[in-house]
N, C-alpha and C positions, 0 to 999 in steps of 0.2 A: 529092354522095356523102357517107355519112355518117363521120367519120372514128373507126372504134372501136378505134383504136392504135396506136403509135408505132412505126416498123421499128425492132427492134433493144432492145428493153424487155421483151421474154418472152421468158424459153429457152425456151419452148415453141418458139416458133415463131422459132427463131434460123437454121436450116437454110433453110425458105423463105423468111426476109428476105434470105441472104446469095444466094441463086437471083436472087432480084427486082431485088437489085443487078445483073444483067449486062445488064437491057436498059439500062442508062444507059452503057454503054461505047463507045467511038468506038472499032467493031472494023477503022478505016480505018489508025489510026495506026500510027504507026513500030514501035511497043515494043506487046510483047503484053500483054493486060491482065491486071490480078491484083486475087485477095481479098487483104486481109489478115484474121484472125482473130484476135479479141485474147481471152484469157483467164487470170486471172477479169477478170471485169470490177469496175470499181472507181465505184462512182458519187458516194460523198464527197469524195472526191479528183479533182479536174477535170484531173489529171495526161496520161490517154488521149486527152481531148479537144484538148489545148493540140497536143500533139505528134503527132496526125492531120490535123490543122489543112488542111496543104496535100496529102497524098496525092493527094484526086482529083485533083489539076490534075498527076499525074504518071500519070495513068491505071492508079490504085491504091484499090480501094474496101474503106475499110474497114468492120469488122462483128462486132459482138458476138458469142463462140458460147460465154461464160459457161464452159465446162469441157474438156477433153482427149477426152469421147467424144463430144460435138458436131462439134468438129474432126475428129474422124476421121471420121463418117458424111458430113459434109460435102466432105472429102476423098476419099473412095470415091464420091461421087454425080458430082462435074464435077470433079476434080483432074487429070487426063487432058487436058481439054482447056482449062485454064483454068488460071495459075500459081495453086494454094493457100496461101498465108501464114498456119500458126500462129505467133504473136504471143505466147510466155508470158512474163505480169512477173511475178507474186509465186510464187515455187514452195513457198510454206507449204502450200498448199491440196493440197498432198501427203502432209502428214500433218497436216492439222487434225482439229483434237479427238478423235483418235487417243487412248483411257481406257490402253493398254499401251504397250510397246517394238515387243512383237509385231504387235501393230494396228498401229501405226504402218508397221510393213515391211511388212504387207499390203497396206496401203494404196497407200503408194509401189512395190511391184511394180504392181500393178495400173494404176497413175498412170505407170509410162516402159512397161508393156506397152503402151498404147495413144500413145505417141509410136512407141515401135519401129513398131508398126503403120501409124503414120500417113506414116512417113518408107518406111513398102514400098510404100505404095499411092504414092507419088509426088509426096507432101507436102514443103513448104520449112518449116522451123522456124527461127524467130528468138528469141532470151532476151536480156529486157535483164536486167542483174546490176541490179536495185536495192537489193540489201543481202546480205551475205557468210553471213550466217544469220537463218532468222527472230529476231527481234525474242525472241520467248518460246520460242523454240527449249527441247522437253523432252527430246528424243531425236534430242543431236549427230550419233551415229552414221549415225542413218537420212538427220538431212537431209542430212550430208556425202554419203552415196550417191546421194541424186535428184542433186545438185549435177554429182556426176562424170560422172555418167552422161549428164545434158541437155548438158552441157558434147562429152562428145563426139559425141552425135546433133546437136544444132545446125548447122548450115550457118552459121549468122554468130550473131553475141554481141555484141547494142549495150552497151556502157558509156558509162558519164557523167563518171567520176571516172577522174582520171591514175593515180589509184594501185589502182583495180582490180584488177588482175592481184597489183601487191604486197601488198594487205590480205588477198585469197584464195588467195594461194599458200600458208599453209600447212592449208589445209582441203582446197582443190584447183585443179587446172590450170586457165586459160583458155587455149585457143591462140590465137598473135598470130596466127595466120593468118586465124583467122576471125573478126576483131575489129575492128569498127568503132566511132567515138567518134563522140559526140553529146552534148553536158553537156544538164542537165537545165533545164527551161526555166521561165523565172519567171510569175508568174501576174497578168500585167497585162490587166485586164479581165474575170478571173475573178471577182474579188468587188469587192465595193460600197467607194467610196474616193472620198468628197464632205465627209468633215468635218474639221477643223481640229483639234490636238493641244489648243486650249482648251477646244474644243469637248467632244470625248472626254475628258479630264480634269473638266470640270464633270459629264458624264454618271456619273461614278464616285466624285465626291466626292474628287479627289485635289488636293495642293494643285502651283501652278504650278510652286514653285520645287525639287521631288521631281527625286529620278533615279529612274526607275522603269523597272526588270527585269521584263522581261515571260517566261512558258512558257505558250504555246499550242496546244493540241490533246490529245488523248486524254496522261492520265495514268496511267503506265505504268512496272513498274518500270528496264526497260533506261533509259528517260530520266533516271536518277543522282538518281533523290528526296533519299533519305539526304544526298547528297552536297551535293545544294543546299541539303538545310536546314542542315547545316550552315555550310557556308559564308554563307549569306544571316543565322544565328544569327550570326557571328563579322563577318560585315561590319556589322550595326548596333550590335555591341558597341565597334567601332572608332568608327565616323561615327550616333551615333544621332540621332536625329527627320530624317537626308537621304534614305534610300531606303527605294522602295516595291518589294514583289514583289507582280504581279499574276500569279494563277495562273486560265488560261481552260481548262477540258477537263474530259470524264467520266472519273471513276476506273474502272478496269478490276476494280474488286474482289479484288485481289490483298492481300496483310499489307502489301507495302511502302507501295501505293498508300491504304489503310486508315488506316496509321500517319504518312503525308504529310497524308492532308487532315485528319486532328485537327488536327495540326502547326499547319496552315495558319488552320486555324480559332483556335486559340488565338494566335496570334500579333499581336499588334496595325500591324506594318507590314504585313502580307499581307492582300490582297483576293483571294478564290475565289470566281469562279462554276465552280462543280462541277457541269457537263452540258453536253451535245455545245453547241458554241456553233454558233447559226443564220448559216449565211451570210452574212446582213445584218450582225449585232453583231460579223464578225471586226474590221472596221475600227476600232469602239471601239478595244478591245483592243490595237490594232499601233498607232493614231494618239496613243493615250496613253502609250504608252511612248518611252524612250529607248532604249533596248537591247534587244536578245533575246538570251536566255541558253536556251544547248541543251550541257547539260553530259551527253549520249548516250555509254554505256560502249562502245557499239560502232558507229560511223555511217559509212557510205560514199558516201551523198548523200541530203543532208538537204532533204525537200520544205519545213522548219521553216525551214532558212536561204532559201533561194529564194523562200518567202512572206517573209519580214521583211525583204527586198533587196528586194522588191516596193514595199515600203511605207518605205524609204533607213533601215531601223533598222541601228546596228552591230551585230556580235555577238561573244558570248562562246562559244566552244568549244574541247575538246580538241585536243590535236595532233595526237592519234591517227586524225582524223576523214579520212575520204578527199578532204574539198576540202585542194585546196593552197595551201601559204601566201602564196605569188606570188599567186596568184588574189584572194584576200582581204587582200593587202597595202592600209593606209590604213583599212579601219574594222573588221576583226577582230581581239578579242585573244585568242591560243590560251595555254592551258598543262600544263602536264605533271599528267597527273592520280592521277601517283603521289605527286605533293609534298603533303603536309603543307598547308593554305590556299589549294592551287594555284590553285584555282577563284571563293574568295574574294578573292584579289590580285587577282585576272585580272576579276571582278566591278568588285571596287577602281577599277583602271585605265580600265577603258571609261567611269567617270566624269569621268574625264580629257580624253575623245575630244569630251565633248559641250561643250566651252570655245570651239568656231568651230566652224562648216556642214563643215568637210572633210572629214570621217568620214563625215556621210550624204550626203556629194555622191558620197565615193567610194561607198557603198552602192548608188545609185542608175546611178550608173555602172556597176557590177556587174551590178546588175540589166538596166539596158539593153542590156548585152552580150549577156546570155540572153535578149532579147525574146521570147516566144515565138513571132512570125511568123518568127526568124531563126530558131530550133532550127526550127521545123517542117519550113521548107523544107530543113535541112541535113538533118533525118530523112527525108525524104521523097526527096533528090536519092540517099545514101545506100542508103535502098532499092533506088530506081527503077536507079541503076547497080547495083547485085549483080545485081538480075533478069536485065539486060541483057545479062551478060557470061556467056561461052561456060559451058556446065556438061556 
């Protein structure tokens, strides 16, 4: 047979992939079976995948349906007789690229009329919080209402981070009632990791004896440009010809992101490649460096930290950020990013960390903890019990 496409790769036909899924269900077992529906779907980020990992072996199939009116026709087709799980992560796509205020609340009516919808026909909704507001949030007001409002349609609310509830409390409520925890899970095995920190450093032309500050991934202004450059400006005025900032990621086109990569480009410790870095070349990138630095104005869990504990880098971040310092005790250095150099001492310091192995032993220890076959199954045993329990 000839095979001309991949279940789960076309919204088109995201409804009859998720059908297709029921003949592979053991309709013998204990626990009734269920879809999950996940949307959006994210394919640069292998994030959905790590943390689906074991569902079916809880007789849970999951299934791409790319948007909230997929879900719902899908939910009205077999929801009746079949537990339906929508799945929403990023609830930007509630007012993306919304040109008004007004658009924007058009959009988001239209975006919780068809949850309300989905939850009368008999649908289960699940929201994980992965960030307290979009990123480039234009229009607070609107997203604080999708926010409220999923919040209260949700039947459960996966979080990752301890201090969830207290970062979004003053935007909006999460109930503890319907709140289950699951930390976000590292990416071991997701990308290519066979070469050696000399290796990756001859690839780059850096020299051995460098500290070298790494930011990787889409450059953007919430990730504190301004704020690194300056501090990375004031850290080589301290310690000059010791540190390298390597900066990997496409600029988003924004004034800040604009006025970063001149920055970067005139700077003589700073190495940029300036474009989506290819799967293969992440490795370069995290094996040549010493540190990761994620100096994020607003972060509640960072996929940034959890790739660079992938790969045992310490890191530099705010205090404000939603991992906790317990968690990160032994190779995080946090600091207050109200201080005056805060960021720059705190750069300073993690040069500190790389004098013995114990900072990326702890790193990798870190990471081990979130292995991702261990979150998967903890996401998936978590499901598989809500399903189970009386409603």
């Amino acid at each position: 047979m000839l095979i001309t496409r991949l279940l789960g790769r076309d919204k088109g036909g995201a409804v009859d992939d998720a059908v297709r899924e029921l003949s592979v269900f053991d309709w013998t077992g204990a626990s009734r079976p269920a879809l999950l529906g996940y949307a959006p779907v994210a394919r640069g980020n292998p994030y959905q995948q790590l943390i689906y990992d074991r569902l079916p072996d809880s007789g849970i199939r999951p299934v791409a349906l790319y948007d909230t009116a997929t879900a719902l026709e899908l939910t009205r087709l077999i929801g009746r007789d079949v537990d339906v799980v929508t799945h929403l992560h990023w609830l930007s796509v509630a007012t993306q690229d919304a040109p008004t205020e007004a658009a924007a609340r058009t959009q988001a009516d239209a975006y919780l009329a068809e949850l309300e919808q989905l939850v009368d026909a008999g649908g289960l909704l699940l929201w994980t919080v992965h960030n307290v507001l979009p990123h480039d949030s234009e229009f607070t007001d609107v997203d604080v209402h999708v926010r409220r409002r999923v919040a209260d349609l949700a039947h459960r609310i996966h979080v990752m981070s301890p201090r969830t509830r207290e970062l979004c409390a003053p935007y909006f409520d999460i109930p503890q009632d319907k709140v289950f925890s699951v930390a976000h899970p590292s990416y071991h095995g997701a990308y290519p990791d066979h070469i050696s920190q000399l290796t990756a450093r001859q690839m780059l032309g850096i020299s051995p004896g460098a500290v070298v500050h790494v930011m990787l991934g889409a450059i953007k202004a919430y990730k504190g440009l301004p704020e690194l450059q300056d501090a990375f400006d004031e850290l080589t005025r301290r310690e000059p010809g010791r540190h390298v900032l390597l900066v990997a990621g496409n600029p988003d086109g924004s004034d800040e992101a604009e006025a970063f990569q001149r920055w970067a480009l005139r700077h003589g410790s700073v190495l940029a490649d300036l474009r989506k870095i290819p799967v293969e070349d992440v490795q370069v990138y995290l094996r040549a460096a010493d540190v990761a630095v994620l100096p994020y104005r607003r972060s509640l869990n960072s996929g940034a930290l959890a790739l660079s504990c992938t790969f045992g880098l310490p890191a530099v971040l705010p205090s404000s950020s939603g991992e906790s310092d317990e968690a990160l005790s032994g190779f995080a250095v946090t600091y207050d990013a109200d201080e005056q150099h805060g960021l720059a001492d705190a750069m300073q310091s993690a040069g500190t960390l790389l004098a013995t192995d114990t900072a990326r032993a702890a790193s990798e220890e870190f990471s081990a903890s979130h292995h991702r076959d261990l979150v998967a199954r903890q996401f998936a045993d978590a499901v598989r019990t809500w399903l189970d329990a009386p409603r």
